[in-house]
N, C-alpha and C positions, 0 to 999 in steps of 0.2 A: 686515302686508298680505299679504293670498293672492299665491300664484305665476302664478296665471292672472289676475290685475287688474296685472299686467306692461304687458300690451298699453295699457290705459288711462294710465299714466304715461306711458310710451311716447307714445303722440297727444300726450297731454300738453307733455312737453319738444321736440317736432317743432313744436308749434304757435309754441312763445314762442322758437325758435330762424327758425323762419320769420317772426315778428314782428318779430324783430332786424336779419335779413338782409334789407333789400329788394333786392341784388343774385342772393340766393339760396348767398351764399356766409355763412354764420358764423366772425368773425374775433375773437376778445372771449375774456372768461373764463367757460368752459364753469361754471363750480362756481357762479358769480352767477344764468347764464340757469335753472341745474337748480334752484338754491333759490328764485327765480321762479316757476317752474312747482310748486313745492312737495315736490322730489325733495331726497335726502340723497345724500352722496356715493355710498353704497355703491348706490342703486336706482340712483342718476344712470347708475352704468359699466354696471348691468342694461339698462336703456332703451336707450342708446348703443349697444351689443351686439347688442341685438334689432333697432333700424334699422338697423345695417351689414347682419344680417343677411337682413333684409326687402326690400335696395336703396333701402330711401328716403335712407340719408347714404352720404355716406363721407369719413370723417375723412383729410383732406389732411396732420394736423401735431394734434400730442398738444402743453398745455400742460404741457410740462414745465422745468424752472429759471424759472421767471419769463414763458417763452412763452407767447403765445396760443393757445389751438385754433383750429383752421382747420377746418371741416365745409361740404364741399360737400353742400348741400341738393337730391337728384335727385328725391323723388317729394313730394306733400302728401298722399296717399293716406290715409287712415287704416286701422291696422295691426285688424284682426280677432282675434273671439279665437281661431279658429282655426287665421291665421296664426302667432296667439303659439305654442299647442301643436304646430303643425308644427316650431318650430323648436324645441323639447322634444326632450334625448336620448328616443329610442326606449327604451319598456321590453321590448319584445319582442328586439331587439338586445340587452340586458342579460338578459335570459333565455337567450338563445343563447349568451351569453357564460359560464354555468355548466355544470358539467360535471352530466350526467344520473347517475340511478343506474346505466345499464349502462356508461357507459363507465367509471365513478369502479369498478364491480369488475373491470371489463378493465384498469385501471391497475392496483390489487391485487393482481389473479392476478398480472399480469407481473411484478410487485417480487417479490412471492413464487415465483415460477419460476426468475427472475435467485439470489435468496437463496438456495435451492436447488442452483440447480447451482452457486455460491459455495461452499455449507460440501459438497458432494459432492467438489468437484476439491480441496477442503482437505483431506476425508475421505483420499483417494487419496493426496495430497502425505502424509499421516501415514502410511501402509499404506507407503508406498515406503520412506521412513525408517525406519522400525520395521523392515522387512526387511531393510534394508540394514546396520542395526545388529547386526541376529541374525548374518549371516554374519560380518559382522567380529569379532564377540564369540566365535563357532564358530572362524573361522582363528586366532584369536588363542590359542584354548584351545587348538590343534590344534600351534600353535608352541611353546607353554609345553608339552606333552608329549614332543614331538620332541628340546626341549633337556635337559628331565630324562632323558630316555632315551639322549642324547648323553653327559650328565652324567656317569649310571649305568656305561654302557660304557667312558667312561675311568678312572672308578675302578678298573673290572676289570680294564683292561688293565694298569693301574701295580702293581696287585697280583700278576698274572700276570707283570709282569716284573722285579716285585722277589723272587719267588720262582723265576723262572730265574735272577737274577744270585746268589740267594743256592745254588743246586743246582753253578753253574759255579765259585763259590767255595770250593767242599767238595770238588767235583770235582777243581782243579787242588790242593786240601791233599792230596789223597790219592794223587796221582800224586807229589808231593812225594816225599811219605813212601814210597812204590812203589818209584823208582827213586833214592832216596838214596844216599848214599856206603853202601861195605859196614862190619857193625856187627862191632865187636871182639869177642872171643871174651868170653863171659859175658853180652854185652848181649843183654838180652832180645826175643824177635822183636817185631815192630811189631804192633799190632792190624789184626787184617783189616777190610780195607775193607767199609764198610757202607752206600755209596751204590752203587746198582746201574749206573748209568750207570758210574762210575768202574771196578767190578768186570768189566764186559765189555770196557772198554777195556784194564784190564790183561789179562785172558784173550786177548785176542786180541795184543796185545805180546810175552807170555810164548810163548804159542803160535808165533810167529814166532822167536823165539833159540830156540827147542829144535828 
């Protein structure tokens, strides 16, 4: 059955519900009066729906567990069909309710502007680290030089002073031998000294007793 032959159900079950009620009140089982008037459950809550909404009922008490409906019967007016389609969601209201083509690219651009400057501050967040890497990776390099060259310099040095302690060692053999007891007649003289430090030191010794 058409959506717009509503309204005529509608009169319909108003009539055999006013037939019921000579006080004007309906007090009974709504699902008997609606298959009287020739309505199935599902039109029956349509029709019911549309006279709440038209003010000819208004339902006092729903049969539910075993209750009665209660329907205070306010108008006998019969429902139009224009009243029926007034009380039709608006499809104009549902067109408004879609988003048009400029706004649907005005929400687009935005996501795409927002994304934008999303992977740009990502961009930067990567540019900072990558920077920050390089210098660390530069001081680091800078420290592993420092220490090999730390390294290098005390090698030098322990060579340099194993070669003084070994110059002070020949040194004092040779004052030894300098100023030794006197040599018996036949012993052969001593070899001259052949480290230089130790040679001036003797000249300058010798120079002093004479």
């Amino acid at each position: 059955m058409a959506r717009t032959n509503l309204h005529e159900l509608a009169n319909r079950l108003l009539g055999k519900l006013d037939e019921v009620s000579p006080d004007g009140t309906f007090d009974g089982k709504l699902r008997e009066a609606a298959a009287d008037a020739g309505l199935n459950s599902v039109r029956s809550a349509e029709a019911i729906k549309l006279l709440e909404d038209t003010g000819r009922i208004a339902v006092v008490q729903r049969g539910r567990r075993g209750r009665n409906t209660v329907i205070d019967i306010r108008s006998k007016q019969a429902i139009t069909l224009e009243d029926a389609e007034a009380m039709l969601p608006s499809r104009a209201g549902k067109r408004n309710n879609r988003l048009s083509y400029e706004e649907l690219g005005v929400a687009v651009v935005e996501r795409l502007m927002s994304l934008a400057r999303d992977d740009a501050l990502r961009s930067a967040q990567v540019d900072v680290f990558a920077s920050e890497n390089t210098r660390l990776r530069e001081r680091n390099a800078e420290l592993e030089s420092a220490f090999e060259q730390s390294a290098e310099r005390e090698t030098e040095l322990r060579i340099r002073l194993k070669a003084a302690e070994e110059a002070l060692e020949r040194g004092e053999e040779n004052l030894r031998k300098a100023f030794g007891p006197a040599r018996p007649s036949g012993e052969e003289a001593p070899r001259p000294v052949e480290d230089a430090d130790a040679r001036a030191v003797l000249d300058i010794l010798r120079s002093g007793r004479s």
